[in-house]
GUPA-821118 format. One record per residue (C-alpha): residue number from 1; residue in one letter; x, y negated, z. Coordinates in Angstrom, 3 decimals. Layout:
N
@voba NUM lovo A X X Y Y Z Z
...
***
This chain:
73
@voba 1 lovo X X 77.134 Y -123.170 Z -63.305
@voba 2 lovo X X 80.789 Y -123.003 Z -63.455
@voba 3 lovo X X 82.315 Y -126.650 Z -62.972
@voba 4 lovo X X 84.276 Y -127.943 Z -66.385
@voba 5 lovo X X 87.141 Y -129.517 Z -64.294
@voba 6 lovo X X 87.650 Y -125.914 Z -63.202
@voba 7 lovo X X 88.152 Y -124.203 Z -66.161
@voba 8 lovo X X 91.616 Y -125.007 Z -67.898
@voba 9 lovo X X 90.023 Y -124.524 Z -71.880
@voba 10 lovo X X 87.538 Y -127.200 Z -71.440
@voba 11 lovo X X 89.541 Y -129.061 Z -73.341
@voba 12 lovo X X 92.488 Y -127.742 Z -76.000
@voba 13 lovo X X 95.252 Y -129.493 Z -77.381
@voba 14 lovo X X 97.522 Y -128.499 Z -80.359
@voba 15 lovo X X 100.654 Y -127.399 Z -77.277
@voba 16 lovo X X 98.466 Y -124.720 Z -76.432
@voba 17 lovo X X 99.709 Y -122.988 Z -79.958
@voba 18 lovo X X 97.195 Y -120.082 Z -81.044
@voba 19 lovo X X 94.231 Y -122.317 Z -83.056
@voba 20 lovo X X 90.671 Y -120.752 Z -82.101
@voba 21 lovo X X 87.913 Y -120.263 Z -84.354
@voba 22 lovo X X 85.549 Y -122.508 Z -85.158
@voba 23 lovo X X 82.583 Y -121.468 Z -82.801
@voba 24 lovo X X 84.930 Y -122.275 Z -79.800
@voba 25 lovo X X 85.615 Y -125.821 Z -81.476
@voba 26 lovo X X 83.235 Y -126.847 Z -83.125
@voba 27 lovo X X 83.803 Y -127.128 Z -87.087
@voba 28 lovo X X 85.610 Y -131.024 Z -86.941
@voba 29 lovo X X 87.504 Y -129.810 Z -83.967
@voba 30 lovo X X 88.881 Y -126.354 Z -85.762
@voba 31 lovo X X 89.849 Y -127.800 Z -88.854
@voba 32 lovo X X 91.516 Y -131.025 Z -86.983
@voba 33 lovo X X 93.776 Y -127.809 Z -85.036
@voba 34 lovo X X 94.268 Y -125.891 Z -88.357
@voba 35 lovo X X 95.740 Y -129.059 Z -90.037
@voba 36 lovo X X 97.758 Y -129.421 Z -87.257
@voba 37 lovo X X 99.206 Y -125.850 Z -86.896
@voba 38 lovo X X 100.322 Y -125.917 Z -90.520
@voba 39 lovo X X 102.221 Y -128.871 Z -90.218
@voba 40 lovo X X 100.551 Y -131.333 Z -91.496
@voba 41 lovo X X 100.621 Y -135.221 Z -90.256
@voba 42 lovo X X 97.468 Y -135.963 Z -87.805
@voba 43 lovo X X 96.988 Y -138.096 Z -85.330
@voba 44 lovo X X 97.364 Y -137.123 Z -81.395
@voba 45 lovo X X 94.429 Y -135.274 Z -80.662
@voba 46 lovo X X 92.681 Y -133.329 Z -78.212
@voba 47 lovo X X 89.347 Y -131.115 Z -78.632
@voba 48 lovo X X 86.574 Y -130.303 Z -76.045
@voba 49 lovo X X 85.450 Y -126.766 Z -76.660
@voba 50 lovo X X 81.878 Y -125.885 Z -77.661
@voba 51 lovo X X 81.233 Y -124.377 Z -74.286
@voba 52 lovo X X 82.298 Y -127.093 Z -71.863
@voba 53 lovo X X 80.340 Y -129.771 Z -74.111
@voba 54 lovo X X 77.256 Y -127.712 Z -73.695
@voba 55 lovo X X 77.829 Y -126.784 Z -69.913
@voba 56 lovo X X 75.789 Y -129.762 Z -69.054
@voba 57 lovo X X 78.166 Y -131.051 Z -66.143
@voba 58 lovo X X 78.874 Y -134.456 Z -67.546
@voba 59 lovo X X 80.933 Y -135.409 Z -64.624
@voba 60 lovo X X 83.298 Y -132.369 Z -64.828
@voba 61 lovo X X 83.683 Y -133.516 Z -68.105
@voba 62 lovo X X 84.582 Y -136.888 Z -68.197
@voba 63 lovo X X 87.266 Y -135.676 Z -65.558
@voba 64 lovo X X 88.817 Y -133.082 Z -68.315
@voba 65 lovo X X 88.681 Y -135.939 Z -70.327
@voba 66 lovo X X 90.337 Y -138.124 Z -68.437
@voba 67 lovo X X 92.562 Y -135.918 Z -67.524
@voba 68 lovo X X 93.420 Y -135.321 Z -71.349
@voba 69 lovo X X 94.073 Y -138.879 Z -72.470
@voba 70 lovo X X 97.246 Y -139.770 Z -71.146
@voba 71 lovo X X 98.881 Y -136.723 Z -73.431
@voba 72 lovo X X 98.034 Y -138.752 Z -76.293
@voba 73 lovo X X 100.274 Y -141.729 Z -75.972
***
């Protein structure tokens, strides 16, 4: 199993630009980054893909996580 930490995507965040679709999001996640790309107000936000959520290494990510949080404010 490839280690969440290790993989950059694990988590996404409206910088990263290009929004992907939903099946890489998750539905809540993909609409949150549409709304966002259009211009509309939202609050800071970060999502954690649909692939590191099911990876099953809950310790790599809590670390993306962590790692994540301080970009929100």
């Amino acid at each position: 199993m490839t280690s969440v930490a290790a993989r950059p995507s694990a988590v996404w965040t409206p910088a990263a630009g290009h929004v992907p679709g939903a099946s890489e999001l998750g539905g809540k996640g993909h609409n949150l980054a549409r709304l966002a790309a259009l211009g509309q107000r939202v609050p800071p936000f970060f999502v954690l893909r649909a692939d590191a959520v099911s990876s099953g290494d809950g310790d790599a990510l809590a670390a993306a996580v962590r790692q994540a949080l301080p970009a929100l404010g």
